[in-house]
RORO-921675 format. One record per residue (C-alpha): y, z, x. Coordinates in steps of 0.1 Angstrom, whole numbers, padded with zeros to 4 digits, always signed. Example, Ala and Ser with C-alpha at 12.3 -4.5 7.8 and 13.67 -1.06 7.14 Angstrom:
-0045+0078+0123-0011+0071+0137
END
This chain:
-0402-0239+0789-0370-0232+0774-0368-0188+0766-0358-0183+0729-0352-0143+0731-0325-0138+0706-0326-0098+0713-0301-0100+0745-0273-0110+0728-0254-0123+0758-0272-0149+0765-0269-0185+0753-0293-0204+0735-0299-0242+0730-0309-0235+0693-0274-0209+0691-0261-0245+0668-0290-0241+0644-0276-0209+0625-0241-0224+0622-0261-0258+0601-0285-0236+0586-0250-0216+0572-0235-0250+0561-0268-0260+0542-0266-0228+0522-0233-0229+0513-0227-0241+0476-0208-0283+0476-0172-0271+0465-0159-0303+0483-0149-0326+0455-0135-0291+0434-0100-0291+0436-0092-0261+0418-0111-0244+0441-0095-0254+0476-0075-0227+0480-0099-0201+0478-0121-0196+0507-0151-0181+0501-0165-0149+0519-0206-0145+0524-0215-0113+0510-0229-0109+0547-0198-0117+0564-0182-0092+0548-0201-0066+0550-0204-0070+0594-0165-0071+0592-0157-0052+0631-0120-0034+0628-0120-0039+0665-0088-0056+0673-0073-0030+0642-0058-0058+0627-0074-0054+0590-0096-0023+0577-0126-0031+0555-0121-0023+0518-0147+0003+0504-0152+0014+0465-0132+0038+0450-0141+0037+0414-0172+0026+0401-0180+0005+0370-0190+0041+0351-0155+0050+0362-0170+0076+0387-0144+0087+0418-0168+0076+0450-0143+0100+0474-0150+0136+0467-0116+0151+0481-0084+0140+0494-0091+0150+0528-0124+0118+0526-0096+0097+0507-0074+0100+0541-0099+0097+0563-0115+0064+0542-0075+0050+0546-0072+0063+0577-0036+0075+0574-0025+0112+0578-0021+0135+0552+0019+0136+0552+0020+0098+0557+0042+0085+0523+0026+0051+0506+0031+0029+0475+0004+0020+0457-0002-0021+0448-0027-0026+0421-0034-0063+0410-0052-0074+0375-0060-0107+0359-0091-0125+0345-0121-0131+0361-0123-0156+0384-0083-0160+0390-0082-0151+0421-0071-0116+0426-0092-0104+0459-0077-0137+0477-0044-0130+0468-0046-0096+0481-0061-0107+0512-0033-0138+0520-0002-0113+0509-0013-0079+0529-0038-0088+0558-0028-0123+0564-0057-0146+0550-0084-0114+0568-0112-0113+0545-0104-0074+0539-0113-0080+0499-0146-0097+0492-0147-0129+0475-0181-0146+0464-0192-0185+0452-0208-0173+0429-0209-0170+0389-0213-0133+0390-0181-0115+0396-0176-0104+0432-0155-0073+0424-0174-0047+0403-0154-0013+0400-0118-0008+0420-0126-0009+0454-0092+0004+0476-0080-0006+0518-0048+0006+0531-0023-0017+0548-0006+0002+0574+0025-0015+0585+0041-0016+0547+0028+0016+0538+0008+0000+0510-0023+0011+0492-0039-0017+0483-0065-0015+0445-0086-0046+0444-0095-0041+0405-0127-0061+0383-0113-0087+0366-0110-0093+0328-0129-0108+0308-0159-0108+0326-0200-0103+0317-0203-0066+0309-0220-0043+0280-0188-0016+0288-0159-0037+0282-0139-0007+0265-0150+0014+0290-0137-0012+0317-0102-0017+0298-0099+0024+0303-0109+0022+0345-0078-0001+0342-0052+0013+0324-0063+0044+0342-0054+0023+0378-0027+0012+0362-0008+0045+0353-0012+0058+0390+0002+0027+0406+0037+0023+0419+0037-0017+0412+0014-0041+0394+0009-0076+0398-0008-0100+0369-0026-0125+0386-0033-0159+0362-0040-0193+0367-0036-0212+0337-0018-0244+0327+0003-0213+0299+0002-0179+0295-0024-0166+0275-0024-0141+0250-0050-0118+0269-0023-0114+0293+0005-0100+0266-0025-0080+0249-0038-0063+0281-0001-0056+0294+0010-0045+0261-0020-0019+0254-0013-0007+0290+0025+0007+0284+0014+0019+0248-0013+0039+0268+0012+0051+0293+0035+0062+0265+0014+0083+0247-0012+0097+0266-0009+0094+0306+0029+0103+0313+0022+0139+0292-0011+0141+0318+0009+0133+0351+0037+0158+0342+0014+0182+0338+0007+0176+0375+0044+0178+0388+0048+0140+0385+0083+0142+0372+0085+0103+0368+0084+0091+0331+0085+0053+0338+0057+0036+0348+0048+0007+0375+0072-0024+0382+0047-0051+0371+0052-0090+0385+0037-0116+0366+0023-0137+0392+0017-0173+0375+0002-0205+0394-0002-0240+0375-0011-0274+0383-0004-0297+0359+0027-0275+0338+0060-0264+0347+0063-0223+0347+0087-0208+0331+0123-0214+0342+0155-0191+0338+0187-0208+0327+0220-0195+0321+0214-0185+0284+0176-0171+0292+0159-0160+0322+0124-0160+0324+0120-0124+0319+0136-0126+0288+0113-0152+0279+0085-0129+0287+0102-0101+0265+0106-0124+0237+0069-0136+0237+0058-0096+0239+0082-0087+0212+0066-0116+0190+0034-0105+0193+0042-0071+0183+0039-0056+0218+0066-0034+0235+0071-0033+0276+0093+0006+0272+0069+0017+0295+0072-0007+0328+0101+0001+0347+0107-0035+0355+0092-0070+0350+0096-0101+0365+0083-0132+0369+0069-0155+0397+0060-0186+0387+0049-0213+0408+0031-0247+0403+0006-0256+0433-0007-0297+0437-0043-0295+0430-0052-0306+0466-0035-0283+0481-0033-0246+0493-0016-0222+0470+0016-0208+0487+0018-0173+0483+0052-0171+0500+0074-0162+0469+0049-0137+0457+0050-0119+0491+0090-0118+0490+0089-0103+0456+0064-0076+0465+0088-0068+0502+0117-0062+0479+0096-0039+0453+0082-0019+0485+0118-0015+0494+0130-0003+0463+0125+0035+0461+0150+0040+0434+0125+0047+0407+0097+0055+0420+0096+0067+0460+0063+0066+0480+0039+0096+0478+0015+0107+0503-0022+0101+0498-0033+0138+0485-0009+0132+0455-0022+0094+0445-0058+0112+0451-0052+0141+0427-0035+0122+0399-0065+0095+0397-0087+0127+0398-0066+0141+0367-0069+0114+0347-0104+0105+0355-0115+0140+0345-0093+0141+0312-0101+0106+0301-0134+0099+0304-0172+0100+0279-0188+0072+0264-0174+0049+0244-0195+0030+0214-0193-0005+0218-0191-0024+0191-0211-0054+0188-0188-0088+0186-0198-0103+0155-0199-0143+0161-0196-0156+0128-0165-0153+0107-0171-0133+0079-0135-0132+0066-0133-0170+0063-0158-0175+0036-0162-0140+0019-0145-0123-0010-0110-0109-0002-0116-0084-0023-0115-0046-0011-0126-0014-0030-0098+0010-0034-0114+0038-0028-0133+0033+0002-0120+0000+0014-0150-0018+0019-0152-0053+0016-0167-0074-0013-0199-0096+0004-0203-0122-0020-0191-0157-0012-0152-0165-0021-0149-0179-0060-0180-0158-0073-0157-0148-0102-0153-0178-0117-0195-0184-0111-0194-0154-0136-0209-0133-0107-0193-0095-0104-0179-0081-0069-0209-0065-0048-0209-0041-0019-0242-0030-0005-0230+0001+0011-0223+0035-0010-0189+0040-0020-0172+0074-0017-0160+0098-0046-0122+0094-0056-0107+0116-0083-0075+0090-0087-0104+0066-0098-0128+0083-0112-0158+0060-0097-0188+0083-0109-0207+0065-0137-0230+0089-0158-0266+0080-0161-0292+0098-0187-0316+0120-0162-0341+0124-0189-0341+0085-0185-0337+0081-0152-0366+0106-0144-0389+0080-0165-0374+0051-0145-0347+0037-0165-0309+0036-0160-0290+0041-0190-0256+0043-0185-0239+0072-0210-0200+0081-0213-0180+0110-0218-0161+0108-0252-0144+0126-0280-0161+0114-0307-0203+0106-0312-0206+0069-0327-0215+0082-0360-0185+0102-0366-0157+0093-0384-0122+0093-0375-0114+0129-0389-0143+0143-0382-0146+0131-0351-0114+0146-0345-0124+0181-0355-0155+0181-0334-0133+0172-0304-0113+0200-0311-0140+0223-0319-0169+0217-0298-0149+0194-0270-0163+0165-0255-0196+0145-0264-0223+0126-0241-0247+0106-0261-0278+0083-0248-0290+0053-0269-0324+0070-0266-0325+0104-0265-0291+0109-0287-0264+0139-0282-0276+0151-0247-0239+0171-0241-0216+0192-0258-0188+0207-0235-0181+0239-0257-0221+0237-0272-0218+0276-0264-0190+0303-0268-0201+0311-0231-0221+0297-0202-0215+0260-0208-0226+0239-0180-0207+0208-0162-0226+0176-0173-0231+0168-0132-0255+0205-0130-0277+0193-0164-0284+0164-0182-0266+0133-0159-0274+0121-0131-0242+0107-0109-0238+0070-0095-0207+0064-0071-0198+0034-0076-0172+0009-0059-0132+0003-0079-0124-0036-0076-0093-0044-0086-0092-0054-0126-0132-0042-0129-0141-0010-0142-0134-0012-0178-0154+0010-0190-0153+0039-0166-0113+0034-0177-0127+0033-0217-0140+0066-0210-0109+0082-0197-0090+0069-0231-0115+0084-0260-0098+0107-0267-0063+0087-0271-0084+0063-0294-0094+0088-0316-0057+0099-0318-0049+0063-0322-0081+0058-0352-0067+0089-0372-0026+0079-0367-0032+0049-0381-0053+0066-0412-0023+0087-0413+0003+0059-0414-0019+0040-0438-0012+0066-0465+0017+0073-0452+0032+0039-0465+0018+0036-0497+0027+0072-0510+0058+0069-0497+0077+0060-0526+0057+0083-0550+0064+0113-0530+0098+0100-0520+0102+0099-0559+0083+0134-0567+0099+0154-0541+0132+0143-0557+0124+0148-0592+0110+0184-0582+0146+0190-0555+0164+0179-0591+0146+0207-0611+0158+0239-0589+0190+0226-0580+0223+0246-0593+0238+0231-0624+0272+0219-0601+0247+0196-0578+0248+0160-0587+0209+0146-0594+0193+0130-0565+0194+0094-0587+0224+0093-0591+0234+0097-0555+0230+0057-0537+0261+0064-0516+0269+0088-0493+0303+0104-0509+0324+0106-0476+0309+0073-0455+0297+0055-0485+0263+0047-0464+0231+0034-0486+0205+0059-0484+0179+0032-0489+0191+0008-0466+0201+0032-0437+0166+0057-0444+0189+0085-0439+0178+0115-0461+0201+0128-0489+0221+0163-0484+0240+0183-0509+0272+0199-0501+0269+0237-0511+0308+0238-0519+0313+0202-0540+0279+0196-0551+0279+0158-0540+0250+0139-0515+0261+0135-0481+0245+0121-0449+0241+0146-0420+0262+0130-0399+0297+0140-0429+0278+0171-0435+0271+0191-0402+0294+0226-0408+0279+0255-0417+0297+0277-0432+0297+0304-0463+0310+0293-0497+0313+0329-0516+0330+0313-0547+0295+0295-0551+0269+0322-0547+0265+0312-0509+0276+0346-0489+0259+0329-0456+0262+0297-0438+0250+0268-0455+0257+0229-0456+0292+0216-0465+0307+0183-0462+0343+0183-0441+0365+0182-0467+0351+0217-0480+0348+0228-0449+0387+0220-0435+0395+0237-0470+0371+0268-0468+0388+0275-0435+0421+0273-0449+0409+0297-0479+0375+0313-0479+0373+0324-0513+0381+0289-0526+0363+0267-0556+0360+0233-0531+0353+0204-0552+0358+0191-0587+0320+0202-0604+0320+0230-0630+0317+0265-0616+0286+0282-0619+0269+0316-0619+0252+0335-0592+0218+0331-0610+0218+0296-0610+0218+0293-0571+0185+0319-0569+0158+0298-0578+0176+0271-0552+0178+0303-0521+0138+0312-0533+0125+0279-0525+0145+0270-0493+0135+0305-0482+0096+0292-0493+0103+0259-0475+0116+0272-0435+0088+0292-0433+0065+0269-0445+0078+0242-0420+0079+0271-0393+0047+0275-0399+0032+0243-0396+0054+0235-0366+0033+0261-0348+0003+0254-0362+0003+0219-0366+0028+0201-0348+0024+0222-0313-0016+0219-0312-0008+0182-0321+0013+0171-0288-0008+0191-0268-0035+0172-0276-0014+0140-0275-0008+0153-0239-0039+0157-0228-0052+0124-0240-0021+0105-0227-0038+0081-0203-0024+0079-0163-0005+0045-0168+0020+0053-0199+0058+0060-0190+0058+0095-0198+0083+0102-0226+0110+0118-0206+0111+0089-0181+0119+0063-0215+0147+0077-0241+0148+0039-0255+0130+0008-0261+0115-0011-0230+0123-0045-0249+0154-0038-0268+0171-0007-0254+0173+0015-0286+0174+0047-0283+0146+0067-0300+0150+0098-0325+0156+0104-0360+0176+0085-0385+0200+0111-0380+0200+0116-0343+0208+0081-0338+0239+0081-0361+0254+0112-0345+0248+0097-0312+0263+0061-0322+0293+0079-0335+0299+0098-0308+0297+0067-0284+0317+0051-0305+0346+0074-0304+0344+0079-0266+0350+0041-0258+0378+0043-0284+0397+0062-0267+0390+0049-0232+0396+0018-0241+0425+0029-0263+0443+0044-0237+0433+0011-0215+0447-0009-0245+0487+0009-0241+0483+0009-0204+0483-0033-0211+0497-0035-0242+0469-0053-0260+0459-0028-0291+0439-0051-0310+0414-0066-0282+0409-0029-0273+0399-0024-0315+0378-0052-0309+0360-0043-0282+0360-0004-0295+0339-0018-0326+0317-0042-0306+0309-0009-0281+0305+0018-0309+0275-0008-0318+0255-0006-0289+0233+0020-0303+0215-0003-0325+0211+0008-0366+0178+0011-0377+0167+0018-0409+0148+0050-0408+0138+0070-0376+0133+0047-0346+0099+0066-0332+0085+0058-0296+0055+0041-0291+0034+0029-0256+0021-0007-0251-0014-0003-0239-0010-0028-0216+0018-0025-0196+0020+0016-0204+0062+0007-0213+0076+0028-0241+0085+0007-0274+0100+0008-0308+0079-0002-0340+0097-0035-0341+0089-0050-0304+0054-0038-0310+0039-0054-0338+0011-0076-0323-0029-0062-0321-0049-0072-0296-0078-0057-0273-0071-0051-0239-0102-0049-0219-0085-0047-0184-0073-0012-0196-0107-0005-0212-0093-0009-0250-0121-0034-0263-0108-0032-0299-0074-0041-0315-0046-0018-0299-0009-0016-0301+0010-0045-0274+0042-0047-0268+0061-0082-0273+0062-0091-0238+0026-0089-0232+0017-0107-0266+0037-0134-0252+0025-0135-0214-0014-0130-0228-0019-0161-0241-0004-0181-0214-0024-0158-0189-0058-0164-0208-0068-0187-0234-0044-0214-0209-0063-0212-0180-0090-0211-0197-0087-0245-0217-0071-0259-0185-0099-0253-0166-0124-0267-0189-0105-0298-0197-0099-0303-0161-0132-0308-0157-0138-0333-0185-0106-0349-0172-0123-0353-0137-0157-0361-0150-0147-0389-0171-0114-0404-0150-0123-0393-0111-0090-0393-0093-0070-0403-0118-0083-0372-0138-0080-0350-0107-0047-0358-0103-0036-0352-0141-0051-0317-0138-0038-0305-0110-0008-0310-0123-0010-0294-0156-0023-0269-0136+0009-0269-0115+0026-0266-0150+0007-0235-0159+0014-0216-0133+0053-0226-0131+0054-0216-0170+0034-0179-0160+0059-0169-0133+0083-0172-0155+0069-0153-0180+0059-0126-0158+0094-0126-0141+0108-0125-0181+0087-0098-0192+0098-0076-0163+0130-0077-0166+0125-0067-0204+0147-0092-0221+0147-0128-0231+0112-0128-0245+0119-0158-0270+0120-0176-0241+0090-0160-0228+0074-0167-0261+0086-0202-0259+0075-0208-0222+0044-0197-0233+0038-0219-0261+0051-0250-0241+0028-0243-0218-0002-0242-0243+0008-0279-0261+0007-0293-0222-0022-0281-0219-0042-0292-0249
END
C-alpha cells in the first residue's frame, strides 16, 4: 500500500500531480481574454509564501493603510522593513492609475524582473488596498505600489488625500493607463495633485529642511491596442500635447519638475513590452539635477509630517445619480444662492419660484416680509408693510404724519398696529412688538412688493408733487399776472411797467418764449434778462448807495463816473426808491427763511426716500435721452453763452491759422448751440424704471412699473415707454397667437410662429441696444411698433 504522509516534505508522492490540477481547476478561464494576457495573475497564497532565499526580490509589506495610518512606527523599522542602512541614498518611484490598469504588474516587470514582489489578484475586488512599499536594491529605488483610482470605496476623498500625500514625497511618478485615449480622470487627478503641492505641501516640507520647491518628474505611461498614442512632430511634441490638453481644461502642471510621455500600442495577443518605460525611468534615476536621492530616515520623516498635518475625517458627500440641473429651474436666489426646485418653464405655467430650504437675511435685499403677530398667534398669515402713509390718508396729510409720527404698519384686520415715533421716547423696532419676521428667498424680477415698501415714502413725495404741480400750472398765469401788477405798484417812478417790457432791452429775448424772468436795471430803469444784467454795483445818483442790479451799459458808464444819471428815464427822488428797498428787504428774508425751513427739510426728505437704483443727482448734470443740461432758465443761458464764446475763439484762432473765417463763424454758431434752449427751467427728473435722470420733455409717458414695485401710473422715461411695449404686450400676443396658429395650421402654423417670434426678438435687441446707448429712440419707437403690426 502506497504511504501518503505529506508531513516529510522530502519525499515524493504519486498523488504530488494532484495539487498542481486541483490549482488549474481553481483558477478563473482568462484564456479567450485578450486584454488580459499580459497580466499574470498572483494567488493571494503565492504571494504571501514568497522565500527571499536566493535575495533576488524582497516581498512588499504595507506602509499606509486605507485610513491613511503609517504601519512603520520609526525610521529605524522603515530601514530594517527595506533592508538598506540608514546612510544608504534612494529615489523614491511611486506609480498611480485606475483600478485595474495594471500598476502592481508594471512595477513587478520594470524593478524585479516579472518577480511577483507586488500582489496582483483575478479578482473583481481590487488587489492593492492602502500603499504598500519594497525596496529595489541595485537602482537605489523605493518602490510605492499605491490603490488605484476609481475603485469601490465609501472614502474616496480620503483616498485622493493618501495619494497626493504619496505623491508630494516621491522623487518620480509614473501614470499608468490603458485606454484606447487619455481620459479626463487622468488630467483631473494630475492637475489637483500639483495645485496641492503648490499650496499646501511644499510650505510643509520646507518646514522640514526640504529645500526643494519643485515636485516629482511624472511619466505618463500610456498602452493602447487598437489607437495610435500620441506622436511628437517637428511643430508639437507630445508633451506639448499633454500641456495643451491640461491648459484646456483649466489645469496647470507648475508644480512637476518635468513631464513626459511614453506611449506605446501593444497587439492584443500579445505581451506588453515594458522596455521603453524601463529606459525612461534609468535615465530619471540618473538625473540628480533636481532632485538627488535621500536616505531612508528623510523619505520616513516627511511622509510622517504630512501624515500628521493632513489628516481627520472628511464628509463624503453622497453622489447624487440623477441630474438635477438638466431639468430644474436655473434660477438662483441672490442672497443665499440656492437653487429654484420647480421644473424649468414654471413661469410661463403661472407657477412662482420655490425653494424649500430657509433663506438667509441680506440687508442689500431686504428679504424679511412682515407678518401681523396678533394674526399669526391665531393662525393666520397676513402679510403687513412698512409705509409712510395709512390707506386712508390723503396725500398731504399723509405727508405730515410721515413727518410727524414716522412710519406706519397697518393689518387689514386689526388696523394701525405701528407707529415708529408713537412716543416721544421708548419706541420699539417693529421686529421686538407687533410683527412677526419671514426670510424669504430674492429671485431675480420677483419681490415686488418687498421693493413697494422700500419706495412709500418716494410715492407719497411723488402723490403731493404732482398736487403741487397741478396748481402750479393753472395759477401760473394769475400769479404771474398779480405778482406783476403788485412789483408795478412799489416800483420807482423811472422803472418801466412790467407790461410794457416783452423784450429784453440789450438782447432783445422774449420773456414769454424763453421763460426767463424780468429784471430792472437800478441805473436805466429798463427790463433786462440776467444774463445782460449780472453787475452789481451802486448807483448814488438813483437813491441806490449799495450794490444793486445794472445792465452793462450803466455799469461800463458808472465805472467811468460813479455819480452819474445812466439812462434816459426822468430822475427821481430818494423817497420814491424806499417803498422799493422796504419790500426787497421783506422779500430776502422771507425767501431766506423758507429756504431753511422749507426747502432744506424738503431734499432731505427727498434724500431719504430716494430709492437705491436712481443715478444720484451729482452722477447726471443732463438729460439721459437728450443731453441738456439741467438748471434754471438762467443758468442755462449763462452757461450756453459762455460755451459759446469759448469755441469762438478756439475755433477763431483755428480759423486764421487756415485762413477760413467764415466756416469757423459757422461752426462757432452751430457749437454755442449745443446747450439746448428751453423755455423755462429744465428741472431733473428719474425714470422709475431704468433709475436714468431725465428732462420733462423725454419723460412724458405714465405707466406702472411693477418690476420696481410702482403698481400705479409713475413717471417713464422715453426709452422705456418705447422698449415696454415690445417687451410685454408683444410677447404676450405672440405667444397666444402662436398657439392658435399651431392649433389650427400644425406645421405650417409652427413654422409661421417661430418666426414671428424670431422677429420679436431681433426687433427687442435692438431696442434694448437703442435705449442704452440713449439716442435714436424714434427708431426705437419705430422698431417697436413694426414689431407689434408683425405680430398681430
Amino acid at each position: 500500500m502506497i504511504n501518503l504522509d505529506t508531513t516529510n516534505k522530502n519525499q515524493s508522492s504519486i498523488m504530488q500531480p494532484l495539487h498542481y490540477f486541483q490549482d488549474e481547476v481553481l483558477r478563473p478561464d482568462v484564456i479567450n481574454d485578450a486584454e488580459f494576457k499580459s497580466i499574470p495573475f498572483i494567488d493571494t497564497n503565492e504571494h504571501d509564501s514568497i522565500d527571499n532565499a536566493n535575495g533576488t526580490a524582497a516581498r512588499a509589506f504595507l506602509f499606509l493603510d486605507a485610513d491613511e495610518n503609517l504601519q512603520i512606527a520609526t525610521p529605524e523599522l522603515f530601514c530594517k522593513k527595506l533592508k538598506c542602512q540608514e546612510l544608504d541614498k534612494i529615489k523614491v518611484i511611486s506609480i498611480f492609475g485606475n483600478t485595474g490598469d495594471g500598476k502592481s504588474h508594471t512595477m513587478n516587470q520594470v524593478f524585479f524582473d516579472g518577480e511577483p514582489v507586488f500582489r496582483t489578484s483575478p479578482e473583481q475586488s481590487s488587489c492593492t488596498i492602502g500603499v504598500y512599499a519594497a525596496m529595489q536594491r541595485e537602482q537605489g529605488v523605493l518602490c510605492l505600489d499605491t490603490e488605484g483610482l476609481l475603485g469601490t470605496t465609501a472614502k474616496s476623498s480620503k483616498r485622493m488625500r493618501m495619494l497626493l500625500k504619496i505623491l508630494a514625497i516621491s522623487d518620480i511618478v509614473v501614470y499608468r493607463t490603458r485606454s484606447e485615449r487619455l481620459h479626463s480622470d487622468m488630467y483631473e487627478f494630475l492637475g489637483t495633485a500639483s495645485k496641492a503641492f503648490c499650496l499646501h505641501f511644499t510650505q510643509a516640507l520646507q518646514a522640514m529642511g526640504n529645500g526643494s520647491t519643485l515636485g516629482p518628474a511624472v511619466i505618463i505611461f500610456h498602452e493602447t491596442h487598437y489607437t495610435k498614442p500620441l506622436e511628437s512632430s517637428v511643430e508639437e511634441s507630445a508633451e506639448d500635447k499633454l500641456r495643451n490638453s491640461f491648459a484646456l481644461l483649466n489645469y496647470e502642471t507648475n508644480a512637476f519638475s518635468s513631464l513626459r510621455y511614453v506611449g506605446i500600442q501593444t497587439d492584443a495577443k500579445k505581451s506588453t513590452n515594458f522596455k521603453k518605460i524601463s529606459d525612461a525611468l534609468r535615465l530619471e534615476i540618473e538625473n540628480t539635477a533636481v532632485r538627488s536621492p535621500r536616505q531612508p530616515s528623510v523619505v520616513f520623516k516627511a511622509m510622517k509630517l504630512l501624515n500628521q498635518k493632513f489628516a481627520g475625517e472628511i464628509i463624503e458627500k453622497a453622489i447624487n445619480p440623477f441630474p438635477e440641473q438638466y431639468f430644474t429651474c436655473g434660477a438662483h436666489c441672490e442672497s443665499c444662492s440656492r437653487r429654484c426646485q420647480r421644473s424649468m418653464g414654471h413661469v410661463s405655467d403661472g407657477e412662482s419660484h420655490f425653494n424649500t430650504q430657509p433663506c438667509n437675511y441680506q440687508h442689500q435685499y431686504e428679504n424679511k416680509l412682515y407678518l401681523c403677530k396678533a394674526c399669526y398667534n391665531n393662525g393666520k398669515e397676513i402679510v403687513v408693510s412698512v409705509r409712510a402713509q395709512s390707506q386712508t390718508d390723503t396725500a398731504w396729510s399723509g405727508l405730515a404724519k410721515y413727518v410727524w409720527k414716522g412710519d406706519v404698519i397697518e393689518c387689514p384686520y386689526c388696523g394701525e398696529i405701528y407707529r415708529a415715533r408713537q412716543y416721544w421716547y421708548g419706541n420699539k423696532s417693529p421686529e421686538a412688538s407687533v410683527v412677526h419676521v419671514q426670510v424669504v428667498h430674492v429671485w431675480k424680477g420677483g419681490n415686488a412688493a418687498l421693493r413697494a415698501n422700500a419706495h412709500s415714502a418716494q410715492m407719497v413725495l411723488d402723490s403731493v408733487n404732482s398736487i403741487s404741480e397741478a396748481f402750479t400750472n393753472i395759477s401760473a398765469p394769475w400769479t404771474k399776472a398779480i405778482s406783476g401788477m403788485l412789483a408795478d405798484k412799489v416800483a420807482p417812478s423811472y422803472w418801466r411797467p412790467n407790461q410794457e417790457i416783452i423784450l429784453c432791452h440789450a438782447c432783445k429775448r422774449n420773456f414769454e418764449k424763453t421763460g426767463m424772468p424780468k429784471h430792472h436795471c437800478r441805473g436805466c430803469g429798463e427790463g433786462f434778462c440776467h444774463t445782460c444784467s449780472q453787475h452789481r454795483v451802486p448807483v448814488p445818483a438813483r437813491g441806490w448807495l449799495q450794490p444793486v442790479r445794472v445792465c452793462n451799459d450803466c455799469h461800463q458808464q458808472l465805472q467811468r463816473k460813479s455819480d452819474t444819471t445812466p439812462g434816459s428815464r426822468p430822475t427821481n427822488d430818494e423817497g420814491d426808491i424806499l417803498v422799493r428797498k422796504y419790500g426787497e428787504t421783506i422779500y430776502n428774508t422771507i425767501s431766506s427763511v423758507a429756504a431753511v425751513a422749507i426747502d432744506y427739510p424738503r431734499e432731505m426728505i427727498k434724500d431719504s426716500a430716494r430709492p437705491a437704483y436712481w443715478v444720484p443727482d451729482a452722477e447726471s448734470p443732463s438729460c439721459y435721452i437728450c443731453k441738456s443740461v439741467f438748471g434754471r432758465v438762467e443758468e442755462l443761458e449763462l452757461a450756453k453763452q459762455a460755451d459759446g464764446r469759448s469755441k469762438h475763439q478756439h475755433l477763431g484762432k483755428h480759423s486764421k491759422s487756415n485762413g477760413s473765417v467764415g466756416g469757423a463763424g459757422a461752426a462757432a454758431g452751430s457749437a454755442a448751440g449745443s446747450i439746448a434752449s428751453t423755455a423755462g427751467d429744465c428741472r431733473r427728473h428719474h425714470c422709475r424704471r431704468c433709475g436714468q435722470a431725465v428732462c420733462s420733455s423725454c419723460s412724458k409717458r405714465r405707466m406702472p412699473v411693477p418690476e420696481r414695485g410702482w403698481q400705479t401710473d409713475v413717471r417713464i422715461c422715453d426709452g422705456c415707454a418705447c422698449a415696454v411695449p415690445s417687451a410685454t404686450s408683444n410677447q404676450g400676443a405672440s405667444s397666444i397667437s402662436s398657439a392658435i396658429s399651431d392649433a389650427i395650421n400644425g406645421d405650417a402654423g409652427t413654422q409661421s410662429s417661430e418666426r414671428r417670434r424670431s422677429e420679436s426678438s431681433n426687433s427687442n435687441n435692438n431696442i434694448s441696444s437703442d435705449y442704452r446707448n440713449g439716442n435714436a429712440i424714434a427708431s426705437a419707437c419705430n422698431a417697436s411698433d413694426d414689431a407689434k403690426a408683425k405680430t398681430e
